[in-house]
MIKE-920193 format. One record per residue (C-alpha): x, y, z; residue in one letter. Coordinates in nm, 2 decimals. Layout:
<sites>
@X=X Y=Y Z=Z res=A
...
</sites>
This chain:
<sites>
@X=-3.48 Y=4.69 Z=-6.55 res=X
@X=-3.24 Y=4.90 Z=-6.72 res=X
@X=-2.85 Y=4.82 Z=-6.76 res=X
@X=-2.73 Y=5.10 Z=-6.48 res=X
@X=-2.92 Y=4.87 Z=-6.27 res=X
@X=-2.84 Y=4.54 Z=-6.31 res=X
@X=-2.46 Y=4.67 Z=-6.32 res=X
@X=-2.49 Y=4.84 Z=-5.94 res=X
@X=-2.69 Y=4.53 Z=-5.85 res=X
@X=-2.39 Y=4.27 Z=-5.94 res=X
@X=-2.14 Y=4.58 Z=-5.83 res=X
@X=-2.32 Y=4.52 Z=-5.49 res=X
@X=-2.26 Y=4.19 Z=-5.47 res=X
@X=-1.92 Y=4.15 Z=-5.58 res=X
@X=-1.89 Y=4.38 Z=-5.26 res=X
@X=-2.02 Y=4.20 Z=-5.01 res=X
@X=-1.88 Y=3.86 Z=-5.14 res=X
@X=-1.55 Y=4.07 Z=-5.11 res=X
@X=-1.62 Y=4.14 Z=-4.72 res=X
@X=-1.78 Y=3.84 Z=-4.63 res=X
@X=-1.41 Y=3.66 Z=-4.75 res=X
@X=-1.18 Y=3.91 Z=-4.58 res=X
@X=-1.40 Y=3.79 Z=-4.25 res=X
@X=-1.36 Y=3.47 Z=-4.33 res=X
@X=-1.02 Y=3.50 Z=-4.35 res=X
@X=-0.99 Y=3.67 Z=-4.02 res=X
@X=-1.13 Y=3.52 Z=-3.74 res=X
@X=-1.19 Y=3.65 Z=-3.43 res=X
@X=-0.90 Y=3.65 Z=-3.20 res=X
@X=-0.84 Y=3.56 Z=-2.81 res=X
@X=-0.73 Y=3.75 Z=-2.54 res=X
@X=-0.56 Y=3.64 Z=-2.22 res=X
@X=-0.35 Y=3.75 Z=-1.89 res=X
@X=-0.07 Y=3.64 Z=-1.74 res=X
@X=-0.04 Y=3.52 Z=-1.48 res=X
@X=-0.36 Y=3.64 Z=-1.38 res=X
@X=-0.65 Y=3.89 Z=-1.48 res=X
@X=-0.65 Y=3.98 Z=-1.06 res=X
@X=-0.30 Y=4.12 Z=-0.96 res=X
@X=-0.18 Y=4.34 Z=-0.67 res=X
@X=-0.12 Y=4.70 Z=-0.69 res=X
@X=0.20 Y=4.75 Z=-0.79 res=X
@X=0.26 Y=4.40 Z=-0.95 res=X
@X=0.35 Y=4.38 Z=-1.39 res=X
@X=0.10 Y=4.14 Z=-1.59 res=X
@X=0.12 Y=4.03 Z=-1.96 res=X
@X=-0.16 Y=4.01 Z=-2.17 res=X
@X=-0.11 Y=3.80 Z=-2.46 res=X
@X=-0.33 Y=3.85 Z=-2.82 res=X
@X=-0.36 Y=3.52 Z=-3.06 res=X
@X=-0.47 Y=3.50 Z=-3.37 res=X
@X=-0.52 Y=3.20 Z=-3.64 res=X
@X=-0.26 Y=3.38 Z=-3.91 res=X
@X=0.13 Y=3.47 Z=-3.86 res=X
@X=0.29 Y=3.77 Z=-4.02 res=X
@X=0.01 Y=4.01 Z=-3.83 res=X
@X=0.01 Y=4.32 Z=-3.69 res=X
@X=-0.15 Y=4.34 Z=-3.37 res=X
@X=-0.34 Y=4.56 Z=-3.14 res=X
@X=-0.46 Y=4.61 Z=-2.81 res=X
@X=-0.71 Y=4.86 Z=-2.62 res=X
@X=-0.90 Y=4.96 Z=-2.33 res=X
@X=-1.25 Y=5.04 Z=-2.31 res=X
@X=-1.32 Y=5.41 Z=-2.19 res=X
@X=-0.97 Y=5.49 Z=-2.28 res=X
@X=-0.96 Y=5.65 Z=-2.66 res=X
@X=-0.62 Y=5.70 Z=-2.61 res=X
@X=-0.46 Y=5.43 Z=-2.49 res=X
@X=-0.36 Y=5.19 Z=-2.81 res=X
@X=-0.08 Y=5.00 Z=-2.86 res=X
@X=0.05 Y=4.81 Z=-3.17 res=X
@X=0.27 Y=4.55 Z=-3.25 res=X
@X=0.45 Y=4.33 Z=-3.55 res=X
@X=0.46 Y=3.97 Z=-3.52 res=X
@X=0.60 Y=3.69 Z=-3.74 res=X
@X=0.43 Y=3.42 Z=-3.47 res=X
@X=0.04 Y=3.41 Z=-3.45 res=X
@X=0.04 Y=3.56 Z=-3.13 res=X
@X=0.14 Y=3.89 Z=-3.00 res=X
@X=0.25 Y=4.01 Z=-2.61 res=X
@X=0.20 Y=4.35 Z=-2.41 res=X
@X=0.35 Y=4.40 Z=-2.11 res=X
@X=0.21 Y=4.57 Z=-1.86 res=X
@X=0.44 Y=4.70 Z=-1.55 res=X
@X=0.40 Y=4.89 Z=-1.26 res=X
@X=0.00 Y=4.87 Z=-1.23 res=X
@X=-0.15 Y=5.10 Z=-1.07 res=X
@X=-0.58 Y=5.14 Z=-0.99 res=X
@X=-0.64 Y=5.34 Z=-1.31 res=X
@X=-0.46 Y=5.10 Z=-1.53 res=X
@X=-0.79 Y=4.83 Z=-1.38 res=X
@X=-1.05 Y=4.80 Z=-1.64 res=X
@X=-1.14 Y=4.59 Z=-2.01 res=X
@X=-0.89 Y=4.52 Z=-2.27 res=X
@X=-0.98 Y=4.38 Z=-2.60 res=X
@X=-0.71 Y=4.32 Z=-2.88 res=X
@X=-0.77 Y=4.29 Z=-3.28 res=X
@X=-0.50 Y=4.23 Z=-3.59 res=X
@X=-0.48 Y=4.26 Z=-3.94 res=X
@X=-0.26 Y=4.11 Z=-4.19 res=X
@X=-0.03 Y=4.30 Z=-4.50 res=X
@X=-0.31 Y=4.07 Z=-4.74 res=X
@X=-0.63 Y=4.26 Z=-4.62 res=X
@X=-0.54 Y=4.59 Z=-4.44 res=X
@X=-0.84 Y=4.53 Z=-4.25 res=X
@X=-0.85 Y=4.49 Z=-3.86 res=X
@X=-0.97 Y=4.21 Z=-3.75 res=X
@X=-1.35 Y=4.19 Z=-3.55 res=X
@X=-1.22 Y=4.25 Z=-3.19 res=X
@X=-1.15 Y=3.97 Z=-2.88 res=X
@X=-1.40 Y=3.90 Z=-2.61 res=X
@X=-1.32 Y=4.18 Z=-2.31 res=X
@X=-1.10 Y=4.05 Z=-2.07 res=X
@X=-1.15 Y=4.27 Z=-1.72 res=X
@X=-0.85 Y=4.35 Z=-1.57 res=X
@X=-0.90 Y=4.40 Z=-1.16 res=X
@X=-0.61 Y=4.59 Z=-0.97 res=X
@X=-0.65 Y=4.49 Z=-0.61 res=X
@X=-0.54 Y=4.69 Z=-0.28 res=X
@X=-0.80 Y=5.01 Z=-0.34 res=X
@X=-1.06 Y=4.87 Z=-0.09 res=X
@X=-1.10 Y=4.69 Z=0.22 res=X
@X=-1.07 Y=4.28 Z=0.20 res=X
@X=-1.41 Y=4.07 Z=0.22 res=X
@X=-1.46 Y=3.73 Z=0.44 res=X
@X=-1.52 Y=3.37 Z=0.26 res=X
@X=-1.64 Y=3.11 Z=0.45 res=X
@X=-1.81 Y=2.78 Z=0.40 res=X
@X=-2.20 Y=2.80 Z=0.42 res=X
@X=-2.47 Y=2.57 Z=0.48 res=X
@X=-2.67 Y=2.60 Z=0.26 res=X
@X=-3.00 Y=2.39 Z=0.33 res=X
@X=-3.10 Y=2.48 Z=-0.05 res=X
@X=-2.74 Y=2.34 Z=-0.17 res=X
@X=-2.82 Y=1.99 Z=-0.42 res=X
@X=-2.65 Y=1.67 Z=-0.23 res=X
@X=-2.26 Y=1.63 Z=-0.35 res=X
@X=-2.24 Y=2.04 Z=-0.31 res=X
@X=-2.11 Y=2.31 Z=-0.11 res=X
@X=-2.15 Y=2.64 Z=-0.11 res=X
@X=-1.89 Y=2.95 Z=-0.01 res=X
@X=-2.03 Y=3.32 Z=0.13 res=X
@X=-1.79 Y=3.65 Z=0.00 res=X
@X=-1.95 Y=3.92 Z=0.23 res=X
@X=-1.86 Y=4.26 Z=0.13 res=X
@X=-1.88 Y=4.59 Z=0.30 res=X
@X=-2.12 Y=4.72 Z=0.05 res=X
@X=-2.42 Y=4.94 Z=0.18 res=X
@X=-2.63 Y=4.82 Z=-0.16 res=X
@X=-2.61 Y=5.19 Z=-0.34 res=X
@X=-2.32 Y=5.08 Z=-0.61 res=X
@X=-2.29 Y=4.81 Z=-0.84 res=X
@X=-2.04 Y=4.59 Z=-0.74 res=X
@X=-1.88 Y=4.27 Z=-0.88 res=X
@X=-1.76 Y=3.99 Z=-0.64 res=X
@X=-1.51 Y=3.72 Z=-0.84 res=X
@X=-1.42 Y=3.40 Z=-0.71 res=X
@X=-1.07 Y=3.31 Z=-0.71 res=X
@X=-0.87 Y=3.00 Z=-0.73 res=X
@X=-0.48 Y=2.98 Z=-0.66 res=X
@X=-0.35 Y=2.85 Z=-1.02 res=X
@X=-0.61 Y=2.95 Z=-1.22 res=X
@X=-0.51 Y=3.33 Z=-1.40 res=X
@X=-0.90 Y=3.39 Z=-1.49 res=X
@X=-1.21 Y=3.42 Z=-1.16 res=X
@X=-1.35 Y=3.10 Z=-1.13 res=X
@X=-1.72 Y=3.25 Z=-1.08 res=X
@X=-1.82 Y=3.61 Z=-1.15 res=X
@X=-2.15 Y=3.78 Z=-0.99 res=X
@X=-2.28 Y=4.10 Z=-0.96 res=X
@X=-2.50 Y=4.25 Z=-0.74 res=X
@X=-2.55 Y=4.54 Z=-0.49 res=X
@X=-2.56 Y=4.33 Z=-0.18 res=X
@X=-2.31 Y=4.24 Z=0.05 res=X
@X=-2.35 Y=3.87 Z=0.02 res=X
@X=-2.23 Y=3.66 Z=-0.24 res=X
@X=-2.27 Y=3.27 Z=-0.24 res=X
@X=-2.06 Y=3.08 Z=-0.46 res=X
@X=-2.16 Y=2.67 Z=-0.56 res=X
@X=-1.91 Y=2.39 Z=-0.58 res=X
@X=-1.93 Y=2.07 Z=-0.67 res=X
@X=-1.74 Y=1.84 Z=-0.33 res=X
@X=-1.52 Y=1.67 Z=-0.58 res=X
@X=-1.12 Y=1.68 Z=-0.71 res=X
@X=-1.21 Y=1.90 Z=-0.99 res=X
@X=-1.29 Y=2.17 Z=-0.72 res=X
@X=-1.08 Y=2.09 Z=-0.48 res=X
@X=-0.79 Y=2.44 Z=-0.41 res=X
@X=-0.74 Y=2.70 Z=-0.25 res=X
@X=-1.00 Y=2.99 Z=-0.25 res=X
@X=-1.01 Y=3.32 Z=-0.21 res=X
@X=-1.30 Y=3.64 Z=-0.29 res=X
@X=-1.24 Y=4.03 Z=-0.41 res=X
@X=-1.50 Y=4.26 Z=-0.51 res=X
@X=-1.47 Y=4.56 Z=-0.74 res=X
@X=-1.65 Y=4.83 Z=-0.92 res=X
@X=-1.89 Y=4.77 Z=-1.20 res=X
@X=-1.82 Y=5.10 Z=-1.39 res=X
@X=-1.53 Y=5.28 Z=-1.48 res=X
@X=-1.28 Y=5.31 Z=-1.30 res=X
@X=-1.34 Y=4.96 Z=-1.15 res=X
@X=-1.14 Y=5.03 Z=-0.85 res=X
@X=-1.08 Y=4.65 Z=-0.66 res=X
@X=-1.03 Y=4.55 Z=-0.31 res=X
@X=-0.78 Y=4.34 Z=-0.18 res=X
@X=-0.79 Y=3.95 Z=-0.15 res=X
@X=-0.97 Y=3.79 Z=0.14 res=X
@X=-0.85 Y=3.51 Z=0.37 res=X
@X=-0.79 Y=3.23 Z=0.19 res=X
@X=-0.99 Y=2.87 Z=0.21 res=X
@X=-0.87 Y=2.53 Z=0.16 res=X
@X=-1.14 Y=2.30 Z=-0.04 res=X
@X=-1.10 Y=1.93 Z=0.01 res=X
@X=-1.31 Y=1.66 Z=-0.18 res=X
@X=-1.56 Y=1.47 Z=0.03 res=X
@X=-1.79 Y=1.23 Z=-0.12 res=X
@X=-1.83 Y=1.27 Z=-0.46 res=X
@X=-1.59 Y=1.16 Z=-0.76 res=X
@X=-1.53 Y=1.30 Z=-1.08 res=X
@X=-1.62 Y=1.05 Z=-1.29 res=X
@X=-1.89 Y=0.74 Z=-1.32 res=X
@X=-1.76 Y=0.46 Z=-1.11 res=X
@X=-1.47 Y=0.57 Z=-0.96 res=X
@X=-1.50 Y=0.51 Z=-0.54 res=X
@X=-1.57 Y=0.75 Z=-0.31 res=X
@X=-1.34 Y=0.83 Z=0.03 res=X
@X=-1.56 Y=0.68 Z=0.25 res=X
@X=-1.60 Y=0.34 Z=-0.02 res=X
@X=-1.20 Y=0.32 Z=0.01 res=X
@X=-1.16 Y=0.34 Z=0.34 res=X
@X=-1.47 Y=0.06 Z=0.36 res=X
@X=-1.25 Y=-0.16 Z=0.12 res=X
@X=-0.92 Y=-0.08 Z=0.32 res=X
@X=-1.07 Y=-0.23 Z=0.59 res=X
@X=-1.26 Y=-0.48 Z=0.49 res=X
@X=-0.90 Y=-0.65 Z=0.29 res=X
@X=-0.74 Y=-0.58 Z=0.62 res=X
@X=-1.00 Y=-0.78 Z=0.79 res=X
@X=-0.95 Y=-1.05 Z=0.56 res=X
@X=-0.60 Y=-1.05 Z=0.59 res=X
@X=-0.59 Y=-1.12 Z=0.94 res=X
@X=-0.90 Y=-1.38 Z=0.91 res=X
@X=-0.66 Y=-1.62 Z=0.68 res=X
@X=-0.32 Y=-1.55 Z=0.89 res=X
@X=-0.58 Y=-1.69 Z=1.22 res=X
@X=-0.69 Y=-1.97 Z=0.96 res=X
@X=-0.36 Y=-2.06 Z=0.89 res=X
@X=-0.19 Y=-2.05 Z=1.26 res=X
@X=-0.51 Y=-2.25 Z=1.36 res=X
@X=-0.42 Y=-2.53 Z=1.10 res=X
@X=-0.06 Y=-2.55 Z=1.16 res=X
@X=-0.14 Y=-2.59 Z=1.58 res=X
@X=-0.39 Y=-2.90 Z=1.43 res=X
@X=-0.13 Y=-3.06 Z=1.25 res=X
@X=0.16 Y=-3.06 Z=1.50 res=X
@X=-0.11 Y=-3.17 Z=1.77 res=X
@X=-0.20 Y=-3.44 Z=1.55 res=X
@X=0.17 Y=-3.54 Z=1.44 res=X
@X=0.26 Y=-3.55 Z=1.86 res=X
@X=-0.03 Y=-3.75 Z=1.89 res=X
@X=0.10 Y=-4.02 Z=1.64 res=X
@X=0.43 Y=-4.01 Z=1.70 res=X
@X=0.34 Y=-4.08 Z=2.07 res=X
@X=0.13 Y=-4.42 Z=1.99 res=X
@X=0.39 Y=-4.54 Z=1.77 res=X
@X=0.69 Y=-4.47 Z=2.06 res=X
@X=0.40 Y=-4.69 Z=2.29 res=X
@X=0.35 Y=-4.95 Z=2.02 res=X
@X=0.75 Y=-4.98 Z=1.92 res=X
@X=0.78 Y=-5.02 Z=2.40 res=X
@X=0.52 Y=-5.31 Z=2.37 res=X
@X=0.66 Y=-5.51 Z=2.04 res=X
@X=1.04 Y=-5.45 Z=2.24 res=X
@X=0.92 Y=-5.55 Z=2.55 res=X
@X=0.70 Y=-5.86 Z=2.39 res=X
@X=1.06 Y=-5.92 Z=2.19 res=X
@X=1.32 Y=-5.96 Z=2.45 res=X
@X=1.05 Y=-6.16 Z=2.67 res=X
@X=1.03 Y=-6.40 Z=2.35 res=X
@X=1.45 Y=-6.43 Z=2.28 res=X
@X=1.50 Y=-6.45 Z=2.70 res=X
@X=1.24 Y=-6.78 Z=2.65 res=X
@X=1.40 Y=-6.90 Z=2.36 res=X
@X=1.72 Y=-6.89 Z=2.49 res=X
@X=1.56 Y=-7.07 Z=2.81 res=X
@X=1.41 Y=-7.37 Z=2.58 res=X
@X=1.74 Y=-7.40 Z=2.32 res=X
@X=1.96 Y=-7.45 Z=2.63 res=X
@X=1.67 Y=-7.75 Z=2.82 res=X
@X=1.60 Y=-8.06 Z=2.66 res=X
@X=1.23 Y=-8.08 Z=2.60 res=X
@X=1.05 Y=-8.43 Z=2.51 res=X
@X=1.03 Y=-8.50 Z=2.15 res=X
@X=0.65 Y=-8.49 Z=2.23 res=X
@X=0.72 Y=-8.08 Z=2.20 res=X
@X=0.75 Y=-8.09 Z=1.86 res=X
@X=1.04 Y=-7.91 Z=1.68 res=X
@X=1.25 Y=-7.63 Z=1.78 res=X
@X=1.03 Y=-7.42 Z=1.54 res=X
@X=0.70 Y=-7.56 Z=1.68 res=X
@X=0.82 Y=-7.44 Z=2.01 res=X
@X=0.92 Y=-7.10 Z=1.90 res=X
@X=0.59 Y=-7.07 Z=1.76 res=X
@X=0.40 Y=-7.21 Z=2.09 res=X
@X=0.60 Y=-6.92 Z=2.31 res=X
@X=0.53 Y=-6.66 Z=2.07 res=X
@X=0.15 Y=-6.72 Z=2.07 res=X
@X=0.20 Y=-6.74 Z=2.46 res=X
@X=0.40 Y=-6.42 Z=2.48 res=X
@X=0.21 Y=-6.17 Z=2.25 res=X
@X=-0.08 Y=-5.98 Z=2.33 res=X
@X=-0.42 Y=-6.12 Z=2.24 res=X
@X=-0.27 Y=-6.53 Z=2.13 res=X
@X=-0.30 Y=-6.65 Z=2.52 res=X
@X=-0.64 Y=-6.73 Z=2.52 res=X
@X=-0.60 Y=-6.94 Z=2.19 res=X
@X=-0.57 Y=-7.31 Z=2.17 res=X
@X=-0.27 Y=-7.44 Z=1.93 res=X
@X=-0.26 Y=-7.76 Z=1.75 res=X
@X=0.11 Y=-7.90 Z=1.69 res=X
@X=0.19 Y=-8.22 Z=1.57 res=X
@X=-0.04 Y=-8.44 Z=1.69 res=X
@X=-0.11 Y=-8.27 Z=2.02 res=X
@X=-0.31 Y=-8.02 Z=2.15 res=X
@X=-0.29 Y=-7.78 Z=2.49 res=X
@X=-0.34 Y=-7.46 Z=2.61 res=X
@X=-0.03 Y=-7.30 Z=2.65 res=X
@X=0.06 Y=-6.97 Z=2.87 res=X
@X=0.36 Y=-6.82 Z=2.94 res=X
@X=0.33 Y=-6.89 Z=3.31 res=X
@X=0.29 Y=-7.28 Z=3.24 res=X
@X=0.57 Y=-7.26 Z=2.97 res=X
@X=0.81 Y=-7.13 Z=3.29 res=X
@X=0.60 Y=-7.34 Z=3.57 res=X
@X=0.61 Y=-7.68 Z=3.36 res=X
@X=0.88 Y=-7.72 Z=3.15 res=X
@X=1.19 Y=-7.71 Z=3.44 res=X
@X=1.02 Y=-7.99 Z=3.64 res=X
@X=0.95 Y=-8.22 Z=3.34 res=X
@X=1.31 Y=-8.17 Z=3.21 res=X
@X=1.43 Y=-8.25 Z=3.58 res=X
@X=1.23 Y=-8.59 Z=3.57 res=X
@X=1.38 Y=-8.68 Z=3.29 res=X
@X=1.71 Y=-8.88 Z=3.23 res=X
@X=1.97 Y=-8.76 Z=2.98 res=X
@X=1.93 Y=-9.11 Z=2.76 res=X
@X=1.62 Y=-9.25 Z=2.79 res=X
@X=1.52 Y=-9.60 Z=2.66 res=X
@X=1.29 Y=-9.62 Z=2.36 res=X
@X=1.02 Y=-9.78 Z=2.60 res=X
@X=1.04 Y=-9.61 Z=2.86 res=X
@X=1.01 Y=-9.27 Z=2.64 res=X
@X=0.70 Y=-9.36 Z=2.55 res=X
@X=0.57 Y=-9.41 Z=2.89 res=X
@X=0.69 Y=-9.05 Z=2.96 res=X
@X=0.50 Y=-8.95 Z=2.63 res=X
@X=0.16 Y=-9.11 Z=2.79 res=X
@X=0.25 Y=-8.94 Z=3.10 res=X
@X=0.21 Y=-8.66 Z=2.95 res=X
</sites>
């Protein structure tokens, strides 16, 4: 190989090393509308070009439109064209592209964005489909379009907050079924247009639009479902009121219980009075008679009318001093009056002990 050659060959690739770095350094940028790609006739819409370097000059343009071009300086990385006053013609795909004062070189251009102008044609119908075909946890909406299947025709879906369609088809029929997931991620308001697929991509207006609720599914693994809260709502409920009944149930036990005490011990503290003042009117009776020294003591007889008075010591024999006798209360009251009567105030030693074996 001769020198010419091997100097075009490295010449050659010194070039492309050269373009493959100005790429590098200028990556593709992104364009976007605002506030939405779909806008009403008549209505002003901003589409905004970014890019990864500042100090750029920017450019936008329209496809089937040589002429249309518009350029602009920015010291941000991002770059805005206004566009007022829309009007059906002004429908169609933008792109965008910048260089910087380093390169001179434009940039590769943006992804198309497709700019629909609505109000040229007449409005579709959505509605909410049944779809037997539909997978479990999805629903399906129908755009129908008055299209007689002889022109291309693309039908967007369109959610209120979101500035870019949702779901994009095309077709040449005049049905267009649209799959959502029944979850919170999905969950809006809806609406359908359709417009052309060629230039000049004349729109029709909005259709009704349709509120999407979620159902049963969730958006993530493990949260509940509608109908699992409401199961758990009313199953704590339940419980709830099971523990207030538990509870009134036990308080009613324990004052029935507490009446039922107090009761036997109001009974208990009648008998022990009653039992009481028979036992002090007896005493009294027995202090103020003179009883035989064959009695015993004052305490012995205290004892003797207490066993007598009491429930459940009459039928027991007592021993006191020497003697023994079963004594009652009725032969404490019968007896003693009539042997105190018999006997004298003073009476003789001897003749005490002849009362004592009378006895």
């Amino acid at each position: 190989m001769s020198a010419e050659s091997l100097w075009l060959l490295c010449l050659g690739l010194c070039l492309g090393l050269a373009d493959q770095g100005e790429n590098e350094k200028l990556p593709r940028p992104s364009l976007c509308a605002w506030p939405s790609s779909v806008v009403e006739l008549g209505s002003s819409v901003t589409l905004q070009c970014r890019a990864g370097f500042q100090n750029a000059t920017f450019m936008l343009g329209k496809l089937h439109d040589p002429g249309f071009k518009q350029e602009q300086s920015s010291a941000e990385t991002k770059a805005e064209f206004p566009l007022a006053s829309l009007q059906p013609e002004d429908a169609g795909g933008y792109f965008c592209a910048y260089k910087t004062a380093a390169t001179g070189q434009w940039s590769e251009q943006s992804q198309r964005l497709q700019l629909v102008v609505t109000g040229s044609w007449p409005a579709p119908s959505l509605s909410v489909s049944a779809d037997p075909e539909a997978a479990p946890g999805h629903r399906t909406l129908r755009c129908l379009t008055p299209n007689n299947g002889s022109e291309c025709l693309i039908t967007a879906l369109l959610r209120t907050g979101t500035p870019d369609p949702v779901q994009v088809k095309e077709g040449r029929e005049n049905q267009t079924d649209f799959t959502l997931r029944e979850s919170s991620e999905d969950r809006g308001s809806y609406s359908c247009v359709y417009y052309q697929c060629d230039w000049p991509h004349l729109g029709s207006s909005r259709s009704s639009r349709l509120e999407m609720q979620a159902t049963d599914e969730t958006d993530g693994p493990g949260a509940p479902s509608t109908k699992t809260d409401l199961r758990s709502i009313l199953a704590a409920t339940f419980s709830c009121l099971a523990i207030v009944l538990l509870l009134i149930c036990v308080f009613l036990v324990d004052g029935w219980t507490r009446q039922d005490a107090s009761g036997g011990d109001s009974s208990k503290r009648s008998s022990h009075s009653k039992c009481d003042k028979q036992e002090t009117s007896d005493f009294a009776h027995l202090e103020n008679s003179p009883v035989p020294k064959a009695w015993g003591t004052q305490q012995d007889r205290r004892r003797q009318v207490r066993q007598g008075l009491c429930p459940g010591s009459a039928s027991q024999p007592h021993r006191t001093h020497g003697w023994s006798a079963e004594v009652t209360h009725v032969e404490l009251n019968a007896d003693i009056p009539s042997e105190v009567a018999s006997v004298p105030a003073e009476v003789p030693p001897a003749s005490r002990e002849g009362a004592e074996l009378e006895v």
